[in-house]
C-alpha positions as CSV (number, residue, x, y, z in Angstrom):
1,X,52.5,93.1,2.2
2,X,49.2,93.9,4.0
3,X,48.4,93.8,7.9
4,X,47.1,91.3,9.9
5,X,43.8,90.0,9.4
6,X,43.1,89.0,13.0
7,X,44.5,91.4,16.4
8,X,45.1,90.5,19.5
9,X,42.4,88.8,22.2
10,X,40.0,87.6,18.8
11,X,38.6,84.6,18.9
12,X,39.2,82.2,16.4
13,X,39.0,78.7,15.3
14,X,42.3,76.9,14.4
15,X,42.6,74.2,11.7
16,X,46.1,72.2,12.5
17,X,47.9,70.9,9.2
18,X,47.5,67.5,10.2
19,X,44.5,66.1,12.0
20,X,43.5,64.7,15.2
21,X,45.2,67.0,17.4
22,X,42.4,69.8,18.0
23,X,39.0,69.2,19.1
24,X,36.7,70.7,15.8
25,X,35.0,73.0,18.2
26,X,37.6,74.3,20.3
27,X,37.9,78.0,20.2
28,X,41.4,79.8,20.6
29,X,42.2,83.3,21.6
30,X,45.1,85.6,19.9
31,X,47.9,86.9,22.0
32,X,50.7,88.4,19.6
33,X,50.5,89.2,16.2
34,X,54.2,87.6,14.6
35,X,56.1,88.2,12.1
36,X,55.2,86.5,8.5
37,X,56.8,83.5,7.4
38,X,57.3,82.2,3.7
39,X,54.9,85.4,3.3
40,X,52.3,84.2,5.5
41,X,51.4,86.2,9.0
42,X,51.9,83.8,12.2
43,X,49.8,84.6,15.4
44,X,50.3,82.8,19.1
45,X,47.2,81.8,19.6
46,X,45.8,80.2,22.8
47,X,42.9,77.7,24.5
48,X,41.0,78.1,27.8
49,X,41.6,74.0,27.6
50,X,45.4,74.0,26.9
51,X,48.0,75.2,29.4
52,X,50.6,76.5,26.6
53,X,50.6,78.3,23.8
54,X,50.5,77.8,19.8
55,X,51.8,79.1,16.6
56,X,49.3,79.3,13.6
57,X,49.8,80.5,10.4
58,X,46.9,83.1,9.5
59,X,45.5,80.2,6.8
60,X,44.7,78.0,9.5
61,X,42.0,80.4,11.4
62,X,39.2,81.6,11.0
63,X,36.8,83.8,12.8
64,X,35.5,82.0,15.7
65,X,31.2,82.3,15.6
């Protein structure tokens, strides 16, 4: 399996698997790289607006403009 495509303190955008519960523009920051899962990498991923922390799977980011 390859590496990462993202590394910690990135900026990303994050697309949920279901909708409605992230603003379109909000913009998240990585904080740990995680092991894959069903051969996907997970990251924790954080928002200046949230107070906790989230897990994404490395198809639901992109790289924040």
């Amino acid at each position: 399996m390859s590496n990462h495509r993202f590394k910690v303190g990135q900026t990303v955008n994050y697309t949920p698997g279901f909708i409605g519960s992230v603003n379109a523009d909000a913009v998240f920051k990585i904080t740990h790289l995680l092991p894959a899962e069903d051969d996907e990498f997970q990251y924790r991923i954080r928002s200046a607006s949230e107070p906790y922390e989230r897990v994404a799977k490395e198809s639901q980011l992109n790289r924040a403009a």
